[in-house]
N, C-alpha and C positions, 0 to 999 in steps of 0.2 A: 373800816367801813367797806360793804361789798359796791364793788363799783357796776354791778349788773341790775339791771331793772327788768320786770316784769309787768307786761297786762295783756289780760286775757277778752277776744271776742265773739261776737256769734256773728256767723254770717247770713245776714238780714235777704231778703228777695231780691231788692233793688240793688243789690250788690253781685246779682250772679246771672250767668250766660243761659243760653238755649239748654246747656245740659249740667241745669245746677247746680255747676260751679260758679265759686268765687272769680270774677275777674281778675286778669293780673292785675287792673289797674286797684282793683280793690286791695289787692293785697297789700300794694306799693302804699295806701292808705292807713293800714295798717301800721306798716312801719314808721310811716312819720305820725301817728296820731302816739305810737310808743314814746320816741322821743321826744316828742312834747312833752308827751305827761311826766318822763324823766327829769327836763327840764323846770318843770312845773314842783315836783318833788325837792329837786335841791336848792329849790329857791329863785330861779330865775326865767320867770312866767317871760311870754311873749309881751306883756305890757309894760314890764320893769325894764327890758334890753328896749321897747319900743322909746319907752320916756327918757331912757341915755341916748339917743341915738344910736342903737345897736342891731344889729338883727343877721339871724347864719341865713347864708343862701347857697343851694345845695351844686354842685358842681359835678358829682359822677355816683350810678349806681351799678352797681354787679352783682345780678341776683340770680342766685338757682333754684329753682321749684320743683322738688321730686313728684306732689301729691296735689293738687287743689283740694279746698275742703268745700264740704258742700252747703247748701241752703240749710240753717238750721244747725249745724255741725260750731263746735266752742274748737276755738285754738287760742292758744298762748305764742303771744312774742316776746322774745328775753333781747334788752340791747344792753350795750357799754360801748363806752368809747375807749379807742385803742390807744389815741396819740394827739396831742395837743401840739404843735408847731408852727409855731410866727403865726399867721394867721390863718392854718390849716386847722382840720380838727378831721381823725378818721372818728366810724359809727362803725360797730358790727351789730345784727342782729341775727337770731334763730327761730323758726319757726314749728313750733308743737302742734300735735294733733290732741284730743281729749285725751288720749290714751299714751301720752308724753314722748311717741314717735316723732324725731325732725321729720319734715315734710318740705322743710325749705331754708334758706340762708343769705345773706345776702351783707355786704360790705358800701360803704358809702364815705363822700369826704365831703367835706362842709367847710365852707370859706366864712370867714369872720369880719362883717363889714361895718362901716361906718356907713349910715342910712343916706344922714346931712349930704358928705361929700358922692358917697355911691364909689366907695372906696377899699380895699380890706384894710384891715388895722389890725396887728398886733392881740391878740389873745390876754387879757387881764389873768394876771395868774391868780387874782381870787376866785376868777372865775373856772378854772381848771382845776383849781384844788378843791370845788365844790365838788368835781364830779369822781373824782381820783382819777385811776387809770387802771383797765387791764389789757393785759400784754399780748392777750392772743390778735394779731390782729392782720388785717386782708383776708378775712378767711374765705372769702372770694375772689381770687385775685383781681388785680387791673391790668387789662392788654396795655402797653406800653405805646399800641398805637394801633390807627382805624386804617381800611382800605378807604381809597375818597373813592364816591361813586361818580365813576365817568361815565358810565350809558347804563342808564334808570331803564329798569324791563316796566317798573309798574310807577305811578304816578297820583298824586292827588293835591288838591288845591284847599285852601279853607282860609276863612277872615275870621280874628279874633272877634269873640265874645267878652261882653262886658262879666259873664259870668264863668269865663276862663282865668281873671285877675284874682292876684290872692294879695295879703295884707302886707304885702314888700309892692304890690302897684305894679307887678309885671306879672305874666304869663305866669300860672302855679306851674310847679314842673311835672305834675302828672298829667294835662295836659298836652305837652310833648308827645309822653309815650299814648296816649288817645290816640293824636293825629298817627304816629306812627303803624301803630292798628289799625287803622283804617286804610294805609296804604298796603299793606299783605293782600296777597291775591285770596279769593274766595273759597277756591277750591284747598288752599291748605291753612286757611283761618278755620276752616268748619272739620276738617278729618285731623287736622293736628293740635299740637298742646305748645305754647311757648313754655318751655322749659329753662332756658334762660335768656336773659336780656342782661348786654353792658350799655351805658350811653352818657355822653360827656357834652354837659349843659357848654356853651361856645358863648353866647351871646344872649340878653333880653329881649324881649319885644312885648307889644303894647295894644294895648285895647287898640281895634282899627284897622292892623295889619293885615296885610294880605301872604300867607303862608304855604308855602310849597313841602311837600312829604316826597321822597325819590327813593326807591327800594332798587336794589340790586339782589338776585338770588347768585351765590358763590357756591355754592356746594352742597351736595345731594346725594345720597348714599345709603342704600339699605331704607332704615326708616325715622332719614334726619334730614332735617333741609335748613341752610343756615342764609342769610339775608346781612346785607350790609345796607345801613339808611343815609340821609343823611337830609336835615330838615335844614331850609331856608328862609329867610326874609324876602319874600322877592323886592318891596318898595326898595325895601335898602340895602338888595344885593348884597346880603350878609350868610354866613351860615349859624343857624343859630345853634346846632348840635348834632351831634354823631352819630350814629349806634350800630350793634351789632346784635344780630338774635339767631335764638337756635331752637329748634321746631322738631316736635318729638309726634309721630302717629299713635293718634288716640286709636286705643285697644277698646272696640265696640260690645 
């Protein structure tokens, strides 16, 4: 049995920026509506892992995006999982153009929790050998470790939305990377491309909260500018996640 899945989307109006394009954030959409459906495929819908007390909650993404596609444009995303352990689970996926060009790629790991306790737990190995396994895997690597941001050049503030929670009751994780977009400065949100993004979920937070975004710019060169974040809890003086991005100048 092929341990790769496939589905294909078009990308809709309300899914694309000032010039067209797909949002990163839509992309990231993308890939988890893939794994769902893969999920959903081998047998183990969101409502069957809901009724065991079950459900993955996603922990770190590393994605690269050569291409955005545009308003109207069909791409294909291919996932499988790479590695099932204790209660890890890696995801890769690939991203196709109509004309079966990658355009993007991106790796992902997935923690396996117990709902009841808000716990991880062990990986059922029926549930592993539903999906098989293939071997190519990180095919985005993971930094091993983030710079902390000690003095934030750019800054932004924001309270959870009741329509920021998803069906685990906490903050969905795209989300995150919203608030994180919002903290980039202006002037290289609108002439640049995020090109890649890593970020490493830290902590939950909840409808209410009050949330801090802190960007640091590290380095700048030719026509690349790279950004270190790091998102906060302020009530609870928490950090909730990490991340790192990298900003390529759009070609006008």
């Amino acid at each position: 049995m092929n341990s790769n899945y496939k589905k294909e989307f078009e990308v809709h109006y309300y899914e694309i920026n000032k010039y067209q394009e797909a949002t990163p954030v839509a992309i990231i959409n993308y890939l988890e509506e893939t794994a769902i459906a893969h999920s959903e495929f081998v047998g183990y819908r969101l409502e069957r892992l809901k009724k065991d007390g079950y459900g993955w909650v996603l922990n770190r993404w590393s994605i690269n995006i050569e291409k955005y596609p545009l308003w109207g444009e069909k791409i294909l995303v291919e996932t499988w999982p790479s590695r099932f352990e204790k209660f890890y689970a890696n995801r890769e996926f690939k991203i196709f153009n109509g004309n079966g060009i990658e355009i993007g790629r991106a790796s992902s790991l997935w923690i396996f929790m117990n709902t009841e306790k808000r716990r991880p737990t062990r990986i059922p190995y029926s549930l592993a050998e539903a999906y098989k396994i293939n071997g190519e895997i990180e095919i985005v690597p993971f930094s091993k470790e983030f710079e902390k941001v000690e003095h934030s050049s750019y800054e932004k503030g924001f309270k959870v939305r009741r329509s920021d929670i998803d069906t685990n009751n906490h903050v969905n994780n795209t989300k995150y990377v919203e608030w994180l977009l919002e903290g980039i400065p202006d002037e290289v949100y609108n002439n640049y491309n995020l090109s890649c993004i890593e970020i490493v979920y830290k902590k939950e937070t909840y409808h209410g909260s009050s949330v801090y975004v802190n960007c640091s710019d590290k380095y700048e060169k030719y026509d690349i500018i790279e950004f270190d974040h790091s998102i906060f809890d302020y009530d609870r003086s928490i950090e909730l996640a990490s991340a790192k991005t990298r900003w390529c100048r759009r070609i006008f």
